[in-house]
Phi, psi and omega in degrees: 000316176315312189304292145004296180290320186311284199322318201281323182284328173307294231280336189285327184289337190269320159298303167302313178313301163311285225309308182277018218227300179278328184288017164280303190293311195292315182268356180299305169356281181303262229304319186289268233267335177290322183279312163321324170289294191308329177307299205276312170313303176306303174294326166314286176321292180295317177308312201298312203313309181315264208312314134003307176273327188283339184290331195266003152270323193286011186283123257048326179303315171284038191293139186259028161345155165050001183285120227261162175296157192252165167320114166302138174263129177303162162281004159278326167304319181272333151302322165332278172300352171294311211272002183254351167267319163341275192279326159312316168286333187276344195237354152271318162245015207188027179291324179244126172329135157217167189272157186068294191264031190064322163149176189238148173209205205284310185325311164310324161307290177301318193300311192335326198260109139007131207350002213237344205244311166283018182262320185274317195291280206303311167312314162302303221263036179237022171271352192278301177340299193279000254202292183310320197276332195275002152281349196091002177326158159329100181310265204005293181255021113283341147325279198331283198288302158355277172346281194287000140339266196317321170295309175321322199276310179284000190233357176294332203262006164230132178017138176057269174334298179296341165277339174261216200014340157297304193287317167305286173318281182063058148332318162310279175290341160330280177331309160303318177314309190293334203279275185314306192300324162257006150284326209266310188329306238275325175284288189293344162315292191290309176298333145328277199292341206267000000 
């Protein structure tokens, strides 16, 4: 009889155990994707505020005095150069797809190697700029996408944070986005007036 209990007390204790073992593993879970979100929402939420502040200094700064206008660009050019900010911006943030933050690309990579590596990013991804001004942007919005460069760089180069922020942010595409929104403003304007 004795044994029958022992057994009996083993097989409840070995239930509680598992039971509390899995609402342990179920609540680590919860906690892991619940902090992780919030993480990734909070670096994000700090990049913009960062960019934000550098776009309202750098606002001015970029005045074109004496600069002759620039040249219409064919619509073969400006696609051209739309679909080389496209794929620039998609393989610096988004080479390899991943699901909730969109995907990982170089940029994230290169930050890994300590300032020399976000240095390397920022020097690719300053063909999205140069791409932008030979479209004609804006001061406004190249203030802008500078603005979110510079942020990309400075907030890229510390530790951790800036690899979680890499992955969050996706300055690249942010930038294209904006780059295509205002070539689309800039089309349909001129089909208004013609």
């Amino acid at each position: 009889m004795e044994a029958t209990s022992y057994h009996e007390f083993v097989d409840n204790l070995l239930t509680v155990f598992l039971w509390t073992a899995l609402f342990t593993v179920l609540l680590a879970a919860i906690l892991f994707f619940a902090g992780r979100a919030i993480a990734l929402r909070l670096v994000r939420k700090l990049a913009e505020q960062t960019e934000g502040r550098l776009a309202a200094r750098l606002e001015g700064s970029l005045r074109r005095p004496g600069l002759p206008r620039q040249r219409r660009l064919s619509d073969a050019t400006r696609a051209q150069y739309l679909a080389q900010i496209d794929r620039t911006a998609r393989v610096m943030d988004r080479l390899i797809p991943l699901p909730v933050v969109g995907g990982i690309g170089l940029d994230s990579l290169l930050g890994l190697v300590p300032v020399a590596g976000d240095v390397a990013s920022f020097a690719a991804s300053s063909l999205i700029i140069i791409r932008a001004a030979q479209l004609g942007a804006s001061e406004t919005l190249l203030t802008r996408l500078i603005a979110i460069m510079c942020t990309d760089l400075l907030v890229g180069a510390v530790p951790i944070i800036g690899d979680l922020t890499d992955v969050a942010y996706q300055a690249n595409v942010k930038c294209a986005r904006l780059i295509r929104e205002f070539v689309e403003e800039q089309q349909d304007s001129q089909s208004r007036t013609a």
